[in-house]
N, C-alpha and C positions, 0 to 999 in steps of 0.2 A: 504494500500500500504506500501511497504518498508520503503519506505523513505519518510516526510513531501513533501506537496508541498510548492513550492515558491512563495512568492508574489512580485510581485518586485512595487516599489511604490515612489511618490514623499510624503513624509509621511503627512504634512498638507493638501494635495488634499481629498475635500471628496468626491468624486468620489474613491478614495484609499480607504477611511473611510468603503465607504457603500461593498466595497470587504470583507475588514478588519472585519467589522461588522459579515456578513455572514458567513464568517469562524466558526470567533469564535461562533455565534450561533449554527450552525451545529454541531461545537463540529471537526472539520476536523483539522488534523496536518500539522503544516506550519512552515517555518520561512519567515520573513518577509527583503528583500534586500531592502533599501531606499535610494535615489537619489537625487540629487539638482537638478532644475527645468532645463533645457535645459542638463544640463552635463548628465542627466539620458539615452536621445538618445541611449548613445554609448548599456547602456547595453540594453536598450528596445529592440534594434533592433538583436541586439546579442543574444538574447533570442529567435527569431523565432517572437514576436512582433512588431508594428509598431511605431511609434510617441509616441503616446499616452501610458500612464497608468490608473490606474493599468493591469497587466499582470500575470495571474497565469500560472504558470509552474507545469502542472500536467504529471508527466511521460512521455511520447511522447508527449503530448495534449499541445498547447499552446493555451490562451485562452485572447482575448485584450480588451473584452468591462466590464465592469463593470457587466450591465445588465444579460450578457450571463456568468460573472461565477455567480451568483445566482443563472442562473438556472440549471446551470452545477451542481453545490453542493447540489441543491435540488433534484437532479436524483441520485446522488452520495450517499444522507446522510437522505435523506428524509423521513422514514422510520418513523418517529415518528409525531412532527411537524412541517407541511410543508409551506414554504413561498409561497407558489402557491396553492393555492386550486383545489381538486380533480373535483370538481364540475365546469361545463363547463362557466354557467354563472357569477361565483366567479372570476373563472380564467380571465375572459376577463375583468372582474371590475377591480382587481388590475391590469393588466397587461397595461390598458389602463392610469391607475395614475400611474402608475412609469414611465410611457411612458412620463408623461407632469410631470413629478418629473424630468425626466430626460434633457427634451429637454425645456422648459418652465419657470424651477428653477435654476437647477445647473451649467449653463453656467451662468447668473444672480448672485448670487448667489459671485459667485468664482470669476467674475468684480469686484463687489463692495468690496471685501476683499482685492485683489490686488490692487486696485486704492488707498488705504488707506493705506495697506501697504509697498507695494513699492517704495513712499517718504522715509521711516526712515530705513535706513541702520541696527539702532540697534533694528528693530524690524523682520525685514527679516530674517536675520541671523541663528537668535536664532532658529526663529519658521522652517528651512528645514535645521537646522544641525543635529540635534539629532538621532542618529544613520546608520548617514552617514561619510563614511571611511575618516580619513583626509587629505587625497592627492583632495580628491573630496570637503572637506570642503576649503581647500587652495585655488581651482580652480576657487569655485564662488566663495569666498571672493574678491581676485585678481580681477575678471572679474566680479563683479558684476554689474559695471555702465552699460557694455555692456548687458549682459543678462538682466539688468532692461528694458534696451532699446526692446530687441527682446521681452518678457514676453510683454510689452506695445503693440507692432506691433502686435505679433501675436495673442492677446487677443482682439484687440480692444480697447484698454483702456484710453481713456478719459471723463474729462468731460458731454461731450454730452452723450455719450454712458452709462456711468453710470447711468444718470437720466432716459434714455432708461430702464437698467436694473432694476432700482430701482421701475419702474411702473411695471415692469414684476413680479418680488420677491410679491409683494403687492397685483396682480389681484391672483397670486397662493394662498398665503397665504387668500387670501379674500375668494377663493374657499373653499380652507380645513374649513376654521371658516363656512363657508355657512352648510360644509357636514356634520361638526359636531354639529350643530346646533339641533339635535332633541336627544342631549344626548348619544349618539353612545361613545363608548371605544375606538375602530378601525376604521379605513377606511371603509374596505371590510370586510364582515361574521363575523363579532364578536369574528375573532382572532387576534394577529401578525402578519402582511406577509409580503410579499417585497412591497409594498405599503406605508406601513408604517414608514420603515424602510429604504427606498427610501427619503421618505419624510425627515426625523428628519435629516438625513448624509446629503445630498443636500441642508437643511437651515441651517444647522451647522454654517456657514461661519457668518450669521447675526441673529443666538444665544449665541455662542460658548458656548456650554452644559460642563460644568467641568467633565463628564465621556466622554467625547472625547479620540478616542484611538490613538492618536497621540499628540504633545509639539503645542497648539495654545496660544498665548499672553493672558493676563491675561486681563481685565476689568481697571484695576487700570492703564495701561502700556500705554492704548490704547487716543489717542486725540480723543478731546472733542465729533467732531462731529463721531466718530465711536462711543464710549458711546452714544452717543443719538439715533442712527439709530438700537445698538441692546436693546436698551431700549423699543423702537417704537415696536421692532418686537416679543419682548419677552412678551411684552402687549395683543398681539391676543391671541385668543382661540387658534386659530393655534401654536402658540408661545410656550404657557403653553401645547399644545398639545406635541409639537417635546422636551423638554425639557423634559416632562414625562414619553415619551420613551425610553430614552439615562438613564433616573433615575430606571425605573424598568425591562428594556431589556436589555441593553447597558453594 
């Protein structure tokens, strides 16, 4: 095409990530619009998308789940190595773990990151400014306490619920160490797919893999008990699995 498509993204979201990820897999031309968490609305919607992100901007084509540009790109670019496999019963293997990558992990996942991060002002900040405009960076500084507040509401985000998610993160994670249990490389078929690749972006939040393609806090920055929960998690098979990915895919 002419002209890159657009991504438009909240950048630490990995839900954005696993967009993000795709992209640059396929090898597809983009640039990437990024947004502070709620101020992003105005343009989400302005775009022909909903609430939510990521939203790729493909020539007419507006595209708002995650899931569907992957496979929008894999029709687009697929030509060589495909994140879908061709094969009927491949296809439904990984289409079924991304499916609980998706709904299962990353809502999980993206709790337990904001309940942690959300208390420290000088950790929010940093980690959804970085190449967002600074009229937008002025807006949530300013309006941060409020936007903590709605990010809490509208997340669910307490206590209880985190120990909810936290059981969730762990029966997944428990899963993948189960599947990869008989020495397997991959998920599905003995390649790369969006299974995979689903997976590593979606436990991002309680790895945080140093080939992340977006500004997440550091290890050293993070209080105690967030050190120890991605200690916990980088301990599984699972762990060393999604770490592995982001080191020799990523």
């Amino acid at each position: 095409m002419s002209a890159p498509y657009k991504l438009i993204t909240i950048g630490p979201s990995h839900y954005c990530e696993k967009a993000r990820w795709a992209l640059d897999f396929v090898g597809a031309p983009y640039s990437e619009e990024k947004h502070p968490p709620i101020v992003h609305w105005g343009w989400s919607y302005s775009s022909g998308g909903g609430r939510t992100v990521p939203i790729l901007v493909a020539g007419e084509r507006t595209i708002g789940d995650s899931t569907e540009i992957l496979r929008f790109l894999d029709n687009e670019f697929g030509n060589g190595h495909r994140l879908y496999p061709g094969d009927a019963g491949l296809r439904e293997e990984v289409d079924e773990l991304e499916e609980l990558f998706d709904t299962r992990l990353g809502p999980h996942t993206r709790r337990i990151a904001y309940f942690h991060l959300l208390p420290h002002r000088s950790l929010t900040l940093p980690a959804v400014s970085p190449g967002v405009g600074p009229g937008q960076r002025m807006v949530f500084s300013l309006g941060f306490p409020f936007f903590r507040w709605l990010m809490r509401r509208g997340m669910n985000i307490n206590p209880t619920s985190v120990e909810r998610s936290l059981d969730y993160a762990r029966q997944v994670f428990g899963a993948v160490d189960h599947r990869l249990a008989d020495g397997r490389e991959f998920l599905a078929g003995g390649v790369f797919t969006a299974a995979d690749l689903s997976f590593a972006a979606l436990a991002a939040p309680v790895l945080l893999p140093p080939e992340y393609g977006a500004s997440l806090p550091s290890l050293e920055e993070l209080p105690a008990a967030v050190v120890e929960l991605v200690t916990e998690f980088r301990a599984t098979a699972a762990g060393d699995f999604g770490l592995r990915l982001y080191r020799n895919h990523r």
